[in-house]
C-alpha positions, 0 to 999 in steps of 0.5 A: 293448539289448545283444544278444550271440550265444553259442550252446549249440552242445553242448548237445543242444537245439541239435545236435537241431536241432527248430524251432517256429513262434513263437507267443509269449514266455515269461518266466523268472527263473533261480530262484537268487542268480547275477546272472551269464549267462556261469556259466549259459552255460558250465554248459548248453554241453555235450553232457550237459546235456540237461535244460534249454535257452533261448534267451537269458539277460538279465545281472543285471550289465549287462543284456546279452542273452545269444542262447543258441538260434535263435529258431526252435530248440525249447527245453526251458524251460517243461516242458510243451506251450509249448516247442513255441510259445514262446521261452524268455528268462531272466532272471538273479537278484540275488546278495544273495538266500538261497533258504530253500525253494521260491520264498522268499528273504532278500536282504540288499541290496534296493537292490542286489537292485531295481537288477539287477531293474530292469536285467533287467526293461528289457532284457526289455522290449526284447528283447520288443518286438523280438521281437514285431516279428520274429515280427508278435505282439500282445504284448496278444493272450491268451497271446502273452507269458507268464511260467513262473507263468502257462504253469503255470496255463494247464497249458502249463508246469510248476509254476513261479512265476517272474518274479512271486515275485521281483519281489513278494518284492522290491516291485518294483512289476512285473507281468506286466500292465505288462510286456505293456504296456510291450512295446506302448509300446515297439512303438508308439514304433517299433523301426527296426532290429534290434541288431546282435548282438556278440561274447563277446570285445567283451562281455568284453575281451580280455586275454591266454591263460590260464596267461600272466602279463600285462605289468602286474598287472590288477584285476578288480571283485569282491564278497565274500560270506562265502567266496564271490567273486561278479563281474562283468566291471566294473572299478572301484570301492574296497575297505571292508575285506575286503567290498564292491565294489572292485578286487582286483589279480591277482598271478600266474596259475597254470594258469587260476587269479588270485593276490590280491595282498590274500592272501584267495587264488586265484580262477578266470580265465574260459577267454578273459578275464581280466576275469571271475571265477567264483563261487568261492573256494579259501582257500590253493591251487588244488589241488581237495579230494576229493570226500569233504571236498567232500560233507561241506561240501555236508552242511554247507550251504556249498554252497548248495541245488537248482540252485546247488548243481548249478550251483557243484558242476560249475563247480568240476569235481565231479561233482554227482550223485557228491558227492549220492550220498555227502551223502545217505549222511552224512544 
């Protein structure tokens, strides 16, 4: 397991600064298709979300395990009396799923879709057993690990049933059972030492400032869905047309945005590596649309539904509720 620290240290559940006395873990799932912890990280790291906090994100990517909170910070995860208890981890979703309403979805990659669960549900595992071990818990004690689902039928949480809807909708083959139970395998095979937490730059290889055009035009591995880039920090790959994985070479960068050198065009660099894309197309420039052509495309349903649309909304710097306000006036 790869654990890396990034704390939300502007997100108001940190600079409270309540602590719990761990009684137990509860396992989440992010609840739309972004397989990305670092989107989630730098949406939840400033001061006016303060509506929700955990303590660590699991990359659907890789697997890496995202520290967004102490452990004995308390957490706003579970929307009832478990964020007094327990520690909150969630775990990120494959990209190919389409939220058709509530928990149900479409995934036109289940391959794909089983890979990424897998790699989260192992990365989980781990994270768990240290856990337990750090904490002396008895993952098969009555209430220790739970998932959102069960903290909802035990009235601890709100009315949520993550991990369990992704993981049947999908036929992954898991279950909260088995999860406890590979906890105690892994806890009984003995954990020696701790992982040493890493860096975001060891996480995201360093390449150069935002705004400076490096030496040799670098790549970055992409997957194109409709009109949305999604990435990850991996390179490598081939290109089929003008879909699937590949290496699409950056040309030119301008106040944080890459140019394609394929001409699909700009996509936005991350603040502190060039080696990650955010969710986000601009087809022809870089310039921000109104927030007036922006409500009519969200109408539209080009800006997904819920917390994707919050979530894509904000990182591409609108206001949500603002643009919600206008798309409820046009409906």
């Amino acid at each position: 397991m790869k654990l890396v620290e990034s704390i939300l240290t502007q997100n108001p559940c940190y600079t409270e600064g309540r602590k719990i006395v761990v009684q137990g873990l509860m396992l989440h799932s992010v609840g739309c298709a972004q397989p990305n912890a670092q989107v989630f990280i730098r949406n939840w790291n400033t001061p006016e979300h303060n509506n929700s906090c955990v303590h660590a994100f699991i990359d659907g990517n890789d697997g890496t395990v995202y520290q967004t909170l102490p452990w004995d910070h308390r957490g706003w995860h579970a929307g009832g009396a478990a964020n007094n208890t327990h520690i909150g981890v969630e775990m990120c979703e494959p990209a190919s799923l389409n939220y058709t309403g509530g928990s149900s979805f479409t995934c036109y990659d289940v391959n794909g879709a089983l890979a990424c669960v897998k790699r989260t549900y192992e990365a989980a595992v781990e994270l768990f057993a240290m856990l337990c071990k750090m904490y002396n818990l008895d993952p098969l004690e009555d209430g220790v690990i739970i998932s959102h689902n069960e903290g909802g039928i035990r009235k601890v949480a709100s009315n949520h049933v993550d991990p369990e809807h992704l993981w049947n909708q999908l036929g992954a083959g898991y279950t909260m059972d088995g999860f406890r139970s590979d906890v105690k395998e892994m806890l009984d095979k003995g954990i020696t030492e701790f992982p040493k937490s890493g860096s975001v730059e060891e996480a995201y290889p360093y390449v150069g400032p935002v705004g400076t055009y490096p030496s040799t035009p670098f790549s970055v591995r992409v997957l194109i869905d409709n009109l949305n880039i999604r990435a990850d920090s991996n390179f490598g790959g081939t290109i089929k047309g003008q879909t699937g994985r590949g290496v699409f070479t950056i040309v030119e960068v301008q106040n944080g945005w890459g140019k394609l050198r394929n001409g699909v065009g700009w996509i936005y660099l991350e603040e502190e590596a060039y080696c990650t894309v955010l969710d986000r197309l601009i087809s022809e420039s870089y310039e921000k649309k109104s927030i007036y052509e922006i409500a009519r495309e969200v109408a539209k349903g080009k800006w997904g539904n819920g917390e994707e649309r919050k979530m894509r909304l904000t990182e591409a710097g609108y206001d949500y509720y603002e643009v919600q306000q206008i798309v409820n006036t046009i409906v």
